[in-house]
Biopython code that builds the backbone (N, CA, C, O; Angstrom):
import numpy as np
from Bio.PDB.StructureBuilder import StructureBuilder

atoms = [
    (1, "UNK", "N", (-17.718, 10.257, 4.945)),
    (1, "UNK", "CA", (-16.372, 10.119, 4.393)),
    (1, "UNK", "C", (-15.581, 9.171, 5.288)),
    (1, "UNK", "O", (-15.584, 9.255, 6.516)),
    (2, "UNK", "N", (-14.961, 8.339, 4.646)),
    (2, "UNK", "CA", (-14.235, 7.008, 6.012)),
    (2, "UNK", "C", (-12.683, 8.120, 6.073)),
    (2, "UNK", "O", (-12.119, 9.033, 5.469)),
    (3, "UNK", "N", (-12.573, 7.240, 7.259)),
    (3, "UNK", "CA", (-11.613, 7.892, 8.143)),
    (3, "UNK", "C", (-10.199, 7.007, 7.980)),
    (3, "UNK", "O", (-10.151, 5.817, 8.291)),
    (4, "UNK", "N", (-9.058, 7.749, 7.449)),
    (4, "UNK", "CA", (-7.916, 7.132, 6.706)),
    (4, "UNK", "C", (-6.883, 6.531, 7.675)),
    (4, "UNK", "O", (-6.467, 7.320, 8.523)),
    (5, "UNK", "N", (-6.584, 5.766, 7.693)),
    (5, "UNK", "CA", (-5.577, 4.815, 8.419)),
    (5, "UNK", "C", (-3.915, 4.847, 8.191)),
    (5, "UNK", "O", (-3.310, 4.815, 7.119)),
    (6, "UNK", "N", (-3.470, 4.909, 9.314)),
    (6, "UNK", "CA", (-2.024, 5.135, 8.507)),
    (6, "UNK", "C", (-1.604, 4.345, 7.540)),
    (6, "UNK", "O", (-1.014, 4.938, 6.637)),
    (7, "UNK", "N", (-1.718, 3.157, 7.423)),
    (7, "UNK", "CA", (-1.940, 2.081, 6.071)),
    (7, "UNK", "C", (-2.263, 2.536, 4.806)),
    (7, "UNK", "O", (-1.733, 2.360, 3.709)),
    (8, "UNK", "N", (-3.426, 3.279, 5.241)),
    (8, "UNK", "CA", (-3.909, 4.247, 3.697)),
    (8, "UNK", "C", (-2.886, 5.327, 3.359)),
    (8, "UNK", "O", (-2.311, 5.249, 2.273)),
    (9, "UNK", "N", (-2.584, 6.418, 4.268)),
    (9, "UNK", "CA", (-1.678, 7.338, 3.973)),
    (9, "UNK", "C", (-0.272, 6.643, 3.550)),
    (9, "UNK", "O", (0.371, 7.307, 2.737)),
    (10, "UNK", "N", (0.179, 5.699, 3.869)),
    (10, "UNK", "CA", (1.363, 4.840, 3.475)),
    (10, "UNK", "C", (1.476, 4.452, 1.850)),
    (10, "UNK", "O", (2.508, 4.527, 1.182)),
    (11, "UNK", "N", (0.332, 4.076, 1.442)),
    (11, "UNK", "CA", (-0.245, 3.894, 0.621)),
    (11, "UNK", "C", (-0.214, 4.718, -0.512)),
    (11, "UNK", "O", (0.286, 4.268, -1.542)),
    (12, "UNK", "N", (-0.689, 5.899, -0.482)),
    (12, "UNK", "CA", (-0.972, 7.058, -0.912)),
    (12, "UNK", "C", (0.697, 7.604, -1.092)),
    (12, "UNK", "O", (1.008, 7.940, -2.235)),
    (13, "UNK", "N", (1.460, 7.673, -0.318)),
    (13, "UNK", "CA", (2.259, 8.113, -0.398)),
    (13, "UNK", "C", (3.131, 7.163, -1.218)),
    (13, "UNK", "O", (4.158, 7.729, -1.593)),
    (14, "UNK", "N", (3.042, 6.007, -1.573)),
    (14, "UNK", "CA", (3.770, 5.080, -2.380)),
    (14, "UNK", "C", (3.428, 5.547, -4.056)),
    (14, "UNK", "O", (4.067, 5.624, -5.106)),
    (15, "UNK", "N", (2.198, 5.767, -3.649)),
    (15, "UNK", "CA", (1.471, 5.813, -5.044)),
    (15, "UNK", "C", (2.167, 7.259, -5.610)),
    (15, "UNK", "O", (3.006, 7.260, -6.511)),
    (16, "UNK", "N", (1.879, 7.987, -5.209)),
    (16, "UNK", "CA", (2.938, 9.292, -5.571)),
    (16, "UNK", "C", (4.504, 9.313, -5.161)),
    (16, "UNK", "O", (5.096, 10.392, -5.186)),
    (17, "UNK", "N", (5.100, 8.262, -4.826)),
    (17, "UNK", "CA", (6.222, 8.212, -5.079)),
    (17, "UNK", "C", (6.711, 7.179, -6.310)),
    (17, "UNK", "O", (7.831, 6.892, -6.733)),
    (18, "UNK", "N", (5.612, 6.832, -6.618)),
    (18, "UNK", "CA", (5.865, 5.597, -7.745)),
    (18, "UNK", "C", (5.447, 6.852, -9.105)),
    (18, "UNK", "O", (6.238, 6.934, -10.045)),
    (19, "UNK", "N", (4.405, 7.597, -9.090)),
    (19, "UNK", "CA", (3.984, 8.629, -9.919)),
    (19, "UNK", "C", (5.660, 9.380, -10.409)),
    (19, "UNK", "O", (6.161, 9.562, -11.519)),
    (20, "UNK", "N", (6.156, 9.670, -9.019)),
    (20, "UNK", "CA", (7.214, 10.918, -9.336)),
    (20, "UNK", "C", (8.835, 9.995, -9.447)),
    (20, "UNK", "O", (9.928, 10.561, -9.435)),
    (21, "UNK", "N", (8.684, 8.862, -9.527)),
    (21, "UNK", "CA", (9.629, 8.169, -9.808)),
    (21, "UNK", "C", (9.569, 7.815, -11.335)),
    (21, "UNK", "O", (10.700, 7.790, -11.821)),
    (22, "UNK", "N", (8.660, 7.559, -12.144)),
    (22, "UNK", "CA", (8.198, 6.845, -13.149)),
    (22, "UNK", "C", (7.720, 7.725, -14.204)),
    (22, "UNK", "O", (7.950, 7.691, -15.412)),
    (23, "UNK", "N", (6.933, 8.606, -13.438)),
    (23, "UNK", "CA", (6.162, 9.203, -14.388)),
    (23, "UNK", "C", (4.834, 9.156, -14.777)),
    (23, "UNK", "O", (4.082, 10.046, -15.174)),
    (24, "UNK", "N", (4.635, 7.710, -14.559)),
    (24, "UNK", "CA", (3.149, 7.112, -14.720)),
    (24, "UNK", "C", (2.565, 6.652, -13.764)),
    (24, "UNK", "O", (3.165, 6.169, -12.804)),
    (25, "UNK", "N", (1.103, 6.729, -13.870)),
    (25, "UNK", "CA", (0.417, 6.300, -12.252)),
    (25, "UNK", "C", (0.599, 4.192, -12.615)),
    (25, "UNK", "O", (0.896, 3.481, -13.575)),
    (26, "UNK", "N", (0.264, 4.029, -11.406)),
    (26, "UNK", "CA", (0.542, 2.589, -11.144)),
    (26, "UNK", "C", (-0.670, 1.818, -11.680)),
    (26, "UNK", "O", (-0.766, 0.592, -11.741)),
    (27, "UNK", "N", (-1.779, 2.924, -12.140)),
    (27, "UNK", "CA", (-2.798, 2.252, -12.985)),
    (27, "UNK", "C", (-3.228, 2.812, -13.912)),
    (27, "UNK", "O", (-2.657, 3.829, -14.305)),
    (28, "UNK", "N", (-4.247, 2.382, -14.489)),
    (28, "UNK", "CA", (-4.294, 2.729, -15.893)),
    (28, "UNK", "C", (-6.052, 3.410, -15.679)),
    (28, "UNK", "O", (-7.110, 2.886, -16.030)),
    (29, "UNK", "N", (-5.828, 4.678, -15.010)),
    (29, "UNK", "CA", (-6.856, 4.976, -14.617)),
    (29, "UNK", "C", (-7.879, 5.687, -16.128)),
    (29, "UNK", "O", (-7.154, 5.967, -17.082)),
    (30, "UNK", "N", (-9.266, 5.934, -16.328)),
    (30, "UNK", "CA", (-10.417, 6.334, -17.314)),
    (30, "UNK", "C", (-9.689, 7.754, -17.631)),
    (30, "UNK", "O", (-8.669, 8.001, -16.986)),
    (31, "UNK", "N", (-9.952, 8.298, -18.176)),
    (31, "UNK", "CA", (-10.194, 10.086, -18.797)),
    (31, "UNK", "C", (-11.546, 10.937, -18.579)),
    (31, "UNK", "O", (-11.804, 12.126, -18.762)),
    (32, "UNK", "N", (-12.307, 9.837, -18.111)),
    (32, "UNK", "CA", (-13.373, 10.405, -17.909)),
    (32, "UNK", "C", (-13.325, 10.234, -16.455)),
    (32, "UNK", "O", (-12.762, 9.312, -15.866)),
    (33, "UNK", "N", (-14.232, 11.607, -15.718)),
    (33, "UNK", "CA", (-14.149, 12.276, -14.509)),
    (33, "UNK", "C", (-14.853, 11.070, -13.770)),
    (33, "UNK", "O", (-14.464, 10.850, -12.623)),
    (34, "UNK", "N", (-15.748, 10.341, -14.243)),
    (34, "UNK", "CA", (-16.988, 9.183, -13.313)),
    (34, "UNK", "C", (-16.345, 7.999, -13.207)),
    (34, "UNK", "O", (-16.183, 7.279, -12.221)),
    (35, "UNK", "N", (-15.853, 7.824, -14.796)),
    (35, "UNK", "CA", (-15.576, 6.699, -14.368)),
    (35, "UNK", "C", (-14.042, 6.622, -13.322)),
    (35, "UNK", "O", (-13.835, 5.812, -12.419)),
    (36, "UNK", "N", (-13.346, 7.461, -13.681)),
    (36, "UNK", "CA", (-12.546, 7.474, -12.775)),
    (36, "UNK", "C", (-12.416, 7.535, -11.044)),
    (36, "UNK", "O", (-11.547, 7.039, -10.328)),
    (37, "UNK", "N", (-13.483, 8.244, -10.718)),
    (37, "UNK", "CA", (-13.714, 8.478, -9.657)),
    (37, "UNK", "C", (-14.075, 6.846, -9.097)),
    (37, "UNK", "O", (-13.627, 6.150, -8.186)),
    (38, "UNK", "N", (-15.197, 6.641, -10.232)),
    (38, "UNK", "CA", (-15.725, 4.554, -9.534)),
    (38, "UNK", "C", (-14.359, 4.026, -9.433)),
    (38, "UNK", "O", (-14.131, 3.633, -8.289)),
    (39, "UNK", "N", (-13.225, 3.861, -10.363)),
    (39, "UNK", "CA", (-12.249, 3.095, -10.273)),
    (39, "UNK", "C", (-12.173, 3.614, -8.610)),
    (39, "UNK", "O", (-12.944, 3.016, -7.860)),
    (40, "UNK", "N", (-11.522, 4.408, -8.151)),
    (40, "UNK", "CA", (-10.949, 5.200, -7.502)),
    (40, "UNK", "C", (-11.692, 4.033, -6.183)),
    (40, "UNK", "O", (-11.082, 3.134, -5.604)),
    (41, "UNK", "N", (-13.005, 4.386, -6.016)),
    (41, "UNK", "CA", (-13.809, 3.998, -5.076)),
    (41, "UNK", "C", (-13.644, 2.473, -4.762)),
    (41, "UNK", "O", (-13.349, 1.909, -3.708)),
    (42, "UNK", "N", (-13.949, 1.947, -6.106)),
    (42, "UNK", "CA", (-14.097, 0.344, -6.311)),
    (42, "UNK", "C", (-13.093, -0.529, -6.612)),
    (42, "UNK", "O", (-13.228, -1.701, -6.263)),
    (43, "UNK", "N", (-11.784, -0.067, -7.387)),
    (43, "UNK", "CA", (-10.807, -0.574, -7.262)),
    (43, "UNK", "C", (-9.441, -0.701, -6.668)),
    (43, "UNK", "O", (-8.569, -1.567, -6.731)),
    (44, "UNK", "N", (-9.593, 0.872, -5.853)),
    (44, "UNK", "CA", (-8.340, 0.721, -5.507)),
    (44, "UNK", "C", (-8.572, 0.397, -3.755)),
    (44, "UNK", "O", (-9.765, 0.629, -3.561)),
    (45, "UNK", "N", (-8.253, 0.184, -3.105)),
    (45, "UNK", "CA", (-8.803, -0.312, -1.605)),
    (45, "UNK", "C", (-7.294, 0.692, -1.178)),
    (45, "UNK", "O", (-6.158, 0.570, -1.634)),
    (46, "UNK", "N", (-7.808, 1.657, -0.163)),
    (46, "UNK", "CA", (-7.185, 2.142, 0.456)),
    (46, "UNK", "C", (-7.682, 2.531, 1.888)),
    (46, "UNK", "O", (-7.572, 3.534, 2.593)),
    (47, "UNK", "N", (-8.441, 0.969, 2.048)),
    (47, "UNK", "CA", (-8.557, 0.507, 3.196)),
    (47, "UNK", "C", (-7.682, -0.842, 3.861)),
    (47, "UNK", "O", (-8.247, -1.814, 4.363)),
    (48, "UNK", "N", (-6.329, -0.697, 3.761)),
    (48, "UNK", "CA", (-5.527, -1.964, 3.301)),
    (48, "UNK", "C", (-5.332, -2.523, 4.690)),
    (48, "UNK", "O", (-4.718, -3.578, 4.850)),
]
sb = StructureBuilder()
sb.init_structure("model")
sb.init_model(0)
sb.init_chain("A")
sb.init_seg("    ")
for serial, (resi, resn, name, xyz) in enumerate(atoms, 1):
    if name == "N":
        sb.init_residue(resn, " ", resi, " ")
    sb.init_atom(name, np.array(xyz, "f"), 0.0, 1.0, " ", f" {name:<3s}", serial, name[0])
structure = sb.get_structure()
């Protein structure tokens, strides 16, 4: 499991403040559990 950077937690925390500001996530993530998870892995870099 990689080891999270304050960059990442910064991150993370934008993303759920953009969630609880809006309403909607900042992407337009699958419904399905796999593919979502790949987005998750492969698209979102929260190694920034």
């Amino acid at each position: 499991m990689p080891k999270f950077t304050k960059k990442a937690e910064q991150y993370c925390i934008a993303a759920l403040l953009y969630y609880l500001v809006t309403g909607k996530h900042y992407l337009g993530f699958s419904l399905d559990k796999q593919e979502m998870l790949r987005q998750i892995q492969e698209e979102v870099s929260l190694q920034c």
